[in-house]
C-alpha positions in Angstrom: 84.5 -53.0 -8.3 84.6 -51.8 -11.7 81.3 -53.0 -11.9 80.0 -51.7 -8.5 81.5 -47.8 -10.3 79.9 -48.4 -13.5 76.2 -47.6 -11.9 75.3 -43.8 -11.8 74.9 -42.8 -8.2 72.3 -40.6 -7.2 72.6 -37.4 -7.7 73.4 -38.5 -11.3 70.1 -40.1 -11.9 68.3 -36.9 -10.1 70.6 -34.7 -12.9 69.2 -36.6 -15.9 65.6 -36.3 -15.0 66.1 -32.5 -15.0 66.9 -30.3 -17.8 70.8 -29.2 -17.6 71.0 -26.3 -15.4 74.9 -26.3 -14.9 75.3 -27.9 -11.4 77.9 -30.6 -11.1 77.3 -33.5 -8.5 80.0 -35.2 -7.6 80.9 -38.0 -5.2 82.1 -36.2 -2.7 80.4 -32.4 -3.1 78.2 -30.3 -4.7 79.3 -27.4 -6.4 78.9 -24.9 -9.0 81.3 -24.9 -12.4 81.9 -22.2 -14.4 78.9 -22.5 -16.9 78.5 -20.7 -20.4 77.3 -17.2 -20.8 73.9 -17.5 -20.3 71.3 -17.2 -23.3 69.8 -14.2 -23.4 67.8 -14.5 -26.5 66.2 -18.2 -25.5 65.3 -16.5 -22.4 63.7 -13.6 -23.9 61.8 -16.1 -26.3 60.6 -18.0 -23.3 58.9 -15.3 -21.6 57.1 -13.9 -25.3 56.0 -17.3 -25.4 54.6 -17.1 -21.5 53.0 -13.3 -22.4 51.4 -14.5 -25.7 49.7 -17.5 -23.9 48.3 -15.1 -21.3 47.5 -12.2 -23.9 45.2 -15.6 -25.8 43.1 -16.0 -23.1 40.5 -13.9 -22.8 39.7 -12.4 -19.7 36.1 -14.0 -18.1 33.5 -11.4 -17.7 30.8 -11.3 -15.0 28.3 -12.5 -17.0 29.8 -15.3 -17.8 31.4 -15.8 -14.3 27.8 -16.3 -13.0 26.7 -17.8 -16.4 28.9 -20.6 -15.1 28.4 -20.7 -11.7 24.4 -21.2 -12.5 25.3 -24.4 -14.5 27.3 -26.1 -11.9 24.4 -25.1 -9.5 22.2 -26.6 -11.6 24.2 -29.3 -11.9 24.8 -30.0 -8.1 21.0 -29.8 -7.8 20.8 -32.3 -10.9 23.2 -34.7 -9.2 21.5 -34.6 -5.4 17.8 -34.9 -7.4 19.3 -38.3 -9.1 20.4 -39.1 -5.9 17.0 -38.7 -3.8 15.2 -40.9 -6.6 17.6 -43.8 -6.6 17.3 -43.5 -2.7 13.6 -43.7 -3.2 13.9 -46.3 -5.2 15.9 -48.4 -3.0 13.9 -48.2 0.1 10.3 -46.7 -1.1 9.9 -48.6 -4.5 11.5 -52.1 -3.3 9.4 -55.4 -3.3 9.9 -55.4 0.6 8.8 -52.0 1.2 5.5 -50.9 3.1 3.9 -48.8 0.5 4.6 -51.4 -2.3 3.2 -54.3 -0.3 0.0 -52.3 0.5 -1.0 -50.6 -2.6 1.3 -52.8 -5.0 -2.4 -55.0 -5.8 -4.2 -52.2 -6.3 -2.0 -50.5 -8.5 -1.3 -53.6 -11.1 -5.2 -54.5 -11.1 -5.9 -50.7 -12.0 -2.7 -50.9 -14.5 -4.3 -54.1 -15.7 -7.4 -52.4 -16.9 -6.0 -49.4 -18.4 -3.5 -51.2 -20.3 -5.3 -50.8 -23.8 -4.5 -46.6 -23.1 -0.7 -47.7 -23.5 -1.6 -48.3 -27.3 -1.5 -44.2 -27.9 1.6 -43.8 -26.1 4.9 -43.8 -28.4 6.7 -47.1 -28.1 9.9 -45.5 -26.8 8.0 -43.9 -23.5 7.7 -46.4 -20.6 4.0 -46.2 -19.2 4.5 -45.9 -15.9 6.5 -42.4 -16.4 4.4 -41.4 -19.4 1.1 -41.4 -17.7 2.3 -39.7 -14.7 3.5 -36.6 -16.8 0.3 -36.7 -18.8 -1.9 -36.8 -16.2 -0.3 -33.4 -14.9 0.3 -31.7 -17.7 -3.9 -32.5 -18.2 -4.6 -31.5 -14.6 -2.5 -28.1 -15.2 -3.9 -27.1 -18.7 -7.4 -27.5 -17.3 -6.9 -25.2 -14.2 -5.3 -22.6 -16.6 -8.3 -22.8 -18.6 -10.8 -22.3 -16.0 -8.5 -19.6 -14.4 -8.8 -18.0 -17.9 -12.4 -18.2 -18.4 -12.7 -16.9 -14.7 -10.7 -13.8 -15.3 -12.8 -13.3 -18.3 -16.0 -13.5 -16.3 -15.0 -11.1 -13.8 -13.7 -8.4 -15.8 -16.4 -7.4 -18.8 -14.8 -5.6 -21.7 -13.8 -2.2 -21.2 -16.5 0.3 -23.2 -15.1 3.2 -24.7 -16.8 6.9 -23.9 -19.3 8.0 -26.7 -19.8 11.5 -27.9 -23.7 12.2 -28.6 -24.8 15.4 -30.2 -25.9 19.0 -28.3 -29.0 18.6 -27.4 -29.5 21.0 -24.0 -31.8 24.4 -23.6 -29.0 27.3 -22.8 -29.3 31.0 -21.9 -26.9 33.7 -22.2 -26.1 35.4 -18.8 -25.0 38.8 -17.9 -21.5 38.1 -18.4 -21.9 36.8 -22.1 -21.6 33.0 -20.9 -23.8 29.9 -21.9 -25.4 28.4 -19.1 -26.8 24.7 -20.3 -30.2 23.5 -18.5 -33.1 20.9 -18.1 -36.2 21.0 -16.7 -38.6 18.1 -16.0 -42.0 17.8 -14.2 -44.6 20.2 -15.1 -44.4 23.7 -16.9 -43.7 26.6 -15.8 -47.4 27.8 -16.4 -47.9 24.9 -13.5 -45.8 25.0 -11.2 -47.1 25.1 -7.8 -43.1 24.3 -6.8 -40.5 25.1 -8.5 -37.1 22.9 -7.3 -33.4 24.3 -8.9 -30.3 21.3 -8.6 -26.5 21.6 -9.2 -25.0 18.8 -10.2 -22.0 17.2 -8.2 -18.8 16.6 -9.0 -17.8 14.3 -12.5 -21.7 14.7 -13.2 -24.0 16.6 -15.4 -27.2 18.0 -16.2 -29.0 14.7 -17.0 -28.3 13.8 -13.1 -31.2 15.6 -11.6 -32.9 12.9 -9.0 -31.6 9.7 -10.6 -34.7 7.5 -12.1 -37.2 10.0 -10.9 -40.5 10.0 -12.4 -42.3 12.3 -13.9 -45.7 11.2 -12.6 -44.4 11.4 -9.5 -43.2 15.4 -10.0 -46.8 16.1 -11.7 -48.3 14.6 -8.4 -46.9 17.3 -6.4 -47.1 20.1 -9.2 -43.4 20.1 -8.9 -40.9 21.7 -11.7 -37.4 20.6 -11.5 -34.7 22.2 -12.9 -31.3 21.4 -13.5 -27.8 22.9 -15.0 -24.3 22.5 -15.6 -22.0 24.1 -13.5 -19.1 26.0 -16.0 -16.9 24.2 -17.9 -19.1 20.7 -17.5 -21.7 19.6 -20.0 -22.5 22.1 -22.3 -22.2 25.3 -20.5 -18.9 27.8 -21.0 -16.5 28.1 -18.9 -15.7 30.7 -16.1 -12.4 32.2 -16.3 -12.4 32.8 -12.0 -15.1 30.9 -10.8 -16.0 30.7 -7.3 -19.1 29.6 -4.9 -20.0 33.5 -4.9 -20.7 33.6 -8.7 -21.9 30.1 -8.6 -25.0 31.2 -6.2 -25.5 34.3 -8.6 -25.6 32.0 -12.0 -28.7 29.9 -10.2 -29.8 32.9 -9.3 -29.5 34.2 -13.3 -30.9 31.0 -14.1 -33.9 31.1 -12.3 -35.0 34.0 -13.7 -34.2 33.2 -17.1 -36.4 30.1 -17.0 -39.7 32.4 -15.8 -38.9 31.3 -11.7 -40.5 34.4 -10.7 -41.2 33.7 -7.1 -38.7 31.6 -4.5 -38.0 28.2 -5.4 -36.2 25.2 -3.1 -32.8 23.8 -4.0 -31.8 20.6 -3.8 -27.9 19.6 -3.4 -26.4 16.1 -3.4 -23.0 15.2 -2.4 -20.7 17.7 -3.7 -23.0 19.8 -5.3 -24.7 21.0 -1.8 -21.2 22.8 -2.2 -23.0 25.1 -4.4 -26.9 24.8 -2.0 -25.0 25.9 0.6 -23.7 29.1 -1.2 -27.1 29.9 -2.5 -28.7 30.0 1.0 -25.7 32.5 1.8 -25.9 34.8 -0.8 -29.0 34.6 -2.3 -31.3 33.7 0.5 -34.0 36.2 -0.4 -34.9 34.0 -3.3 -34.7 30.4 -1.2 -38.0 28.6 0.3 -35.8 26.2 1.9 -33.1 23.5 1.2 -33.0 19.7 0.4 -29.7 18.1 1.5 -28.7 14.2 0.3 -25.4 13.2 1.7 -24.2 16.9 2.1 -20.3 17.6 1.6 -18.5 20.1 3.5 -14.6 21.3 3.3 -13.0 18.3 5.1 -10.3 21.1 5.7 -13.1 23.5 7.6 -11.1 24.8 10.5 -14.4 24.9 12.7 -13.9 20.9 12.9 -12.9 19.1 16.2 -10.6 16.7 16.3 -12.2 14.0 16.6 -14.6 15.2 13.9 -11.4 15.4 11.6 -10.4 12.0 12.8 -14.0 10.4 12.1 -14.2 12.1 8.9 -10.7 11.1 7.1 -10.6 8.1 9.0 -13.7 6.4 6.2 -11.3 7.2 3.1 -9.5 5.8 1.0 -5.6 6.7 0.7 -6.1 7.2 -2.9 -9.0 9.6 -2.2 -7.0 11.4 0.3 -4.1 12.1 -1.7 -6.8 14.0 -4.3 -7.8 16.1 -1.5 -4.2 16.9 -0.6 -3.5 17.5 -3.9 -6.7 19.5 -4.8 -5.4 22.0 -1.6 -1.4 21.8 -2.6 -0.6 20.9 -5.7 -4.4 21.2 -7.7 -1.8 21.2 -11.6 -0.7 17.5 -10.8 -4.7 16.7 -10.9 -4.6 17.2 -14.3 -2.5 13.8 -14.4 -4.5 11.9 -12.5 -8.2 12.9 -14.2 -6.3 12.0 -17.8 -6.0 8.8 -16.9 -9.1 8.3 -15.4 -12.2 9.7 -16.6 -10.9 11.2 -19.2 -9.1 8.6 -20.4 -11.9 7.7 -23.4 -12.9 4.7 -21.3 -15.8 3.6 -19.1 -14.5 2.8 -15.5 -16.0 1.6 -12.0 -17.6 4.9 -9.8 -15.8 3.4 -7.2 -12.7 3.4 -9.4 -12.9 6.6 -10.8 -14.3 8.5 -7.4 -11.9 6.4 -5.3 -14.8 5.3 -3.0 -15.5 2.8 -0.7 -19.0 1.1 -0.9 -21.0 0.0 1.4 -23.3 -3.0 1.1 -26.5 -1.3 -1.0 -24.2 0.6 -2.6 -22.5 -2.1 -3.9 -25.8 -3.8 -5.1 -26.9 -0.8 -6.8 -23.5 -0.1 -8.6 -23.3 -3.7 -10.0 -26.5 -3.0 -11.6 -27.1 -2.8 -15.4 -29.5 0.7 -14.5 -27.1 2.4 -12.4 -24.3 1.7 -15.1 -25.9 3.0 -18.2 -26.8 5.9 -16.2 -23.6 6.5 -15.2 -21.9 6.1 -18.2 -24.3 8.6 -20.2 -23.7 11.0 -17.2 -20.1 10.7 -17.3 -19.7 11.1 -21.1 -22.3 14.2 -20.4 -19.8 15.7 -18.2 -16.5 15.2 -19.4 -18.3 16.2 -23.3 -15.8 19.6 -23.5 -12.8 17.0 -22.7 -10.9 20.0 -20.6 -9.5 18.9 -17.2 -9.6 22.4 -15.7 -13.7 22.9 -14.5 -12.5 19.5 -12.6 -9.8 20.8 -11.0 -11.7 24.1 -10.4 -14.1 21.8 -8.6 -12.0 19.8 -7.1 -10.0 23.1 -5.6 -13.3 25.0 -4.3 -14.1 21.9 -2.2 -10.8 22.0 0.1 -10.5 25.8 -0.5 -12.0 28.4 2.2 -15.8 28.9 1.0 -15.7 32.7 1.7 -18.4 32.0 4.5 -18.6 29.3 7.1 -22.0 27.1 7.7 -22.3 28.7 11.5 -23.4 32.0 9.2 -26.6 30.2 7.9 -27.6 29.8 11.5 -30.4 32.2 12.5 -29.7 35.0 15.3 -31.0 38.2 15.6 -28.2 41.0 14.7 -28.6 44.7 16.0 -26.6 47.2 14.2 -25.4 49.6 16.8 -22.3 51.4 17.5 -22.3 53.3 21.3 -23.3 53.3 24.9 -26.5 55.3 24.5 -28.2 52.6 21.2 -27.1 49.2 23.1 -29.3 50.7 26.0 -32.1 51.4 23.3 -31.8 48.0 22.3 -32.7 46.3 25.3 -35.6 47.8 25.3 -36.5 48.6 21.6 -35.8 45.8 19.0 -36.2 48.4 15.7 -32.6 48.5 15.1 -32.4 44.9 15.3 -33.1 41.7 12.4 -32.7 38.3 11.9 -29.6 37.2 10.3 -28.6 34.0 8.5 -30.7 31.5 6.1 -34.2 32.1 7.7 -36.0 28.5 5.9 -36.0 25.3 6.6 -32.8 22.7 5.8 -33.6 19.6 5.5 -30.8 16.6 5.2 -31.2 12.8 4.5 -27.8 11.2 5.2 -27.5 7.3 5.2 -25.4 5.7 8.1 -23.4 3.7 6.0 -21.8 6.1 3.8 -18.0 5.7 3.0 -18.3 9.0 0.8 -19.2 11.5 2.8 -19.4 9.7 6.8 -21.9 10.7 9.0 -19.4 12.5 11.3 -20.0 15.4 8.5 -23.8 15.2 9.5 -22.6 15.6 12.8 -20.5 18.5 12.4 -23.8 20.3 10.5 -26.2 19.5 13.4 -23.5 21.2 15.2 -23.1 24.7 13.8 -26.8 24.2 12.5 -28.9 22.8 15.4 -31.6 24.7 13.6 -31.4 22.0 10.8 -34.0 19.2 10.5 -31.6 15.6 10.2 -33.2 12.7 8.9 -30.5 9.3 9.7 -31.1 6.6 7.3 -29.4 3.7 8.9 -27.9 0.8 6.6 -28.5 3.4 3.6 -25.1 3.8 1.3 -24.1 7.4 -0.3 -26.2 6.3 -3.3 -28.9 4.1 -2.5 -31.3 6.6 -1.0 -31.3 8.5 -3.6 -30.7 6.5 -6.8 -33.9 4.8 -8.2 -35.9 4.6 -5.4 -39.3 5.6 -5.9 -40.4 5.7 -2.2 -37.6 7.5 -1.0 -38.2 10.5 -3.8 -41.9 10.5 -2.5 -40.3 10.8 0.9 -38.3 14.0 0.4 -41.2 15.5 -1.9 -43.8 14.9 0.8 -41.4 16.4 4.0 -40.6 19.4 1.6 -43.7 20.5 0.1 -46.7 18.1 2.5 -49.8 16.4 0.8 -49.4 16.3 -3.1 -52.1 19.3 -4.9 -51.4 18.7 -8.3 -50.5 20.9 -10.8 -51.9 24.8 -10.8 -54.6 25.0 -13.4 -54.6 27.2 -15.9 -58.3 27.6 -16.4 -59.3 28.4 -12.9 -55.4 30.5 -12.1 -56.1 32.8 -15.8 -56.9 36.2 -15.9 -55.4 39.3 -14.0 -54.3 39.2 -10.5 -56.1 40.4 -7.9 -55.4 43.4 -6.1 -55.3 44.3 -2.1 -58.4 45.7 -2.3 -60.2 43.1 -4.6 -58.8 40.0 -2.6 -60.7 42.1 0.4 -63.9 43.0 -0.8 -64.2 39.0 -2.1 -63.1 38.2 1.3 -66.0 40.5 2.9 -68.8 39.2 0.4 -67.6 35.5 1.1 -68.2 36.4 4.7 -71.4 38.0 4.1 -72.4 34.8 1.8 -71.4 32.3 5.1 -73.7 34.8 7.4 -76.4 34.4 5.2 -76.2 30.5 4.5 -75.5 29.8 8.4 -78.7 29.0 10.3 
């Protein structure tokens, strides 16, 4: 028994495998002693202990939070990637498996033969997961080359704008400006026609009819002439210019340069803006009127619906958003053009216009004449580096014109006011004239245009059924009238008939004839075909 009492029960045991907490167990209850005062000052070193741990460790930031979790992604994906090759290996790889009793002869009579390439391999490097690597890292290097060599292909250097001395004829007019000009074909002396052209818009002086000869002008006794509207090329600025004072500085012009009688205009694009204003104010002066792609105010409020749907429908968003701008917010253009064409760099027409090309006028852009043309033009026009004649341009093209093109329709007008003078009128037509542009318009506009679309033709046959249209079908907005020789002999020859040549001097000099003189040599011509007849 003493024996049997000498073993620790229990509860004992449990008591001496925790730390002394001053519970008594006893054989026959469980109870609570009276303990010492507990320690204040152990406890209060216990829990500094507990703070200063947690006041050690740093609290994890985000960064690191997802730092982390990306390793043990990376990890996981590590781990099941292991895991898909050794069960490839197992079943795909095995001595039993179909691919490996198929193509396992193959591959080691192949691995046979190029055995001698393992001599430039490192010792370390097992062949069979060398070569592999190589043979992509080959295939990958080579595709980035050619991708490089590609790129390099398709996009030529960029060429920077040049600036090329003055070197245009100028005259002052009435308001104190410089008005820059050129003329080709034959002098003045000669002339038997005498043809004025504005420019469009990002173009100059030097445009005239692009690659135009001068044989060809001589032919039909033809002097062109050609200028720079304000603020482009070498001509001054206007500080309020609009289509008004536009037809007036032709008008200047032509007199300047010895155009004594009427002379034809010739407008392309947007610069019929400014052939259209001349046959409105200044029509007394006007033989007629040579259209190429003619523009009109897309925002003309004569326009149908559908014409308005047809005509924004062939632009480009980017091209749109200049016209919005050009009619809302014309000061933001400023941002645009700077970065542009007046950036100090050659760009793409298409680019800098925001145009879509058709077919020929894709051919003719990619062209090595069009471009040096059009980068001598360009660096023409943009010579005074100011972005404001642009925007002024830009602005009177969505801005009301001050007249509509339903005005340059002919109708007689009688100027009466009363009962008792419209009854005189019916019978009397004294009090009555013929109102609006009284010579011919002619217009060439190519069916495939995505510059200006053919629904603007439309609209002009519309409010001008007096106008004679000539459709040139699969023709672009600048193959008609870029370098083409036939088609210059084409507008010449529906303008002006059979080619006469030049005047000559010899058998034009000496005074005029009078009234009376050009009668009396008219009688004794008649008298001289009475007496010759039989």
């Amino acid at each position: 028994m003493a024996e049997v009492r000498g073993v620790n029960t229990w509860q004992e045991e449990l008591a001496s495998l925790v730390e002394d907490t001053g519970m008594i167990y006893t054989g026959d209850m469980i109870g609570v002693s009276s303990l010492p005062p507990f320690n204040e000052a152990k406890s209060a070193a216990a829990a500094e202990v507990v703070e200063s741990d947690h006041e050690t460790e740093p609290q994890e930031s985000l960064k690191e939070q997802v730092t982390g979790f990306m390793k043990s992604w990376c990890e996981m994906l590590l781990e099941l990637g292991r895991g898909c090759i050794d069960i490839v290996q197992q079943t795909v790889v095995t001595e039993d498996s179909f691919l490996v009793q198929k193509l396992g002869g193959p591959v080691a009579k192949v691995s046979g033969r190029l055995r001698f390439l393992n001599e430039f391999l490192p010792e370390d490097r097992d062949p069979i997961h060398a070569w592999p690597v190589i043979f992509f890292v080959f295939i990958l290097a080579l595709s980035a080359l050619k991708l490089n060599s590609g790129h390099d292909e398709l996009v030529p250097p960029v060429k920077k704008v040049r600036a090329h001395p003055p070197n245009a004829s100028r005259i002052q007019l009435p308001d104190g400006r410089h008005l820059a000009y050129r003329e080709i074909g034959v002098p003045a002396d000669k002339a038997r026609f005498s043809l004025i052209a504005p420019h469009p818009f990002l173009s100059s002086r030097l445009a005239v009819i692009p690659g135009v000869k001068t044989s060809l002008l001589e032919e039909f006794g033809v002097r062109l002439v050609t200028y720079d509207l304000p603020g482009f090329g070498e001509s001054d600025p206007h500080p309020s210019r609009n289509l008004n004072s536009s037809a007036f500085d032709m008008l200047h012009l032509a007199d300047a340069v010895g155009v004594n009688d009427k002379f034809w205009v010739l407008g392309f694009s947007s610069g019929s803006m400014h052939a259209w204003a001349a046959l409105r104010y200044v029509p007394h002066r006007i033989s007629g009127a040579a259209m190429v792609a003619p523009m009109i105010n897309p925002y003309e409020p004569s326009l149908t619906k559908e014409e308005m749907r047809s005509i924004w429908g062939e632009w480009l968003p980017r091209r749109k958003l200049m016209y919005y701008l050009a009619r809302r917010l014309p000061k933001l253009l400023s941002f645009f053009y700077r970065r542009s064409f007046l950036s100090g760099k050659h760009g793409r027409i298409e680019k800098w216009m925001s145009l879509s090309l058709g077919r020929r006028d894709t051919v003719l852009t990619e062209g090595q004449t069009f471009e040096v043309f059009w980068h001598r033009d360009v660096e023409e026009s943009i010579r005074q580096g100011n972005a404001k004649p642009f925007i002024e341009e830009a602005v009177l093209q969505v801005s009301n014109w001050g007249f509509s093109l339903a005005d340059l329709q002919v109708q007689r007008r009688c100027y009466r006011s009363g009962i008792f003078p419209w009854l005189r009128s019916l019978y009397s037509q004294a009090e009555c004239e013929l109102a609006g542009f009284l010579g011919p318009i002619h217009i060439w506009q190519g069916m495939d245009d995505k510059a200006v679309p053919p629904a603007m033709m439309n609209y002009i046959s519309r409010v001008l059924p007096g106008a004679i249209m000539h459709k040139l079908p699969n023709e672009g907005h600048f193959s008609f009238f870029y370098f083409c020789d036939e088609c210059h002999r084409q507008i010449l020859s529906t303008l002006l008939g059979s080619p006469q040549g030049p005047l000559d001097p010899v058998t034009d000099k000496g005074e005029i004839l009078s009234e009376g003189d050009m009668e009396e040599q008219s009688s004794a011509t008649d008298s001289t075909k009475n007496d010759t007849s039989p």
